[in-house]
C-alpha angles and dihedrals in degrees: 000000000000123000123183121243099226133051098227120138108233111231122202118265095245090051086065099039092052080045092055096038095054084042086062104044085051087053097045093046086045093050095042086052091050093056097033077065100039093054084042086057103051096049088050091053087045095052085046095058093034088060093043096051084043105035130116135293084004093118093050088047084062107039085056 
């Protein structure tokens, strides 16, 4: 008789595939919010130093 070497439980083929594929769409979520922030961050940072170069009052600091 044949007994198998590991105690693993097998698991049907479309459990794991519903598994992956949630897996993926977590990843890809996680990854288009990431870069949804990071391109939320630079114009910010862009804006910032925009207002600072242009803001008030900055041309009579420097004629002084």
């Amino acid at each position: 008789m044949f007994r198998p070497k590991t105690h693993y439980e097998q698991v049907p083929v479309e459990t794991v595939r519903k598994i992956v594929e949630q897996q993926i769409r977590r990843e890809s979520a996680t990854e288009q919010d990431q870069g949804t922030r990071k391109k939320a961050l630079v114009e910010d940072l862009i804006g910032e130093q925009q207002q600072t170069v242009v803001g008030p009052g900055a041309f009579s600091e420097r004629e002084s």
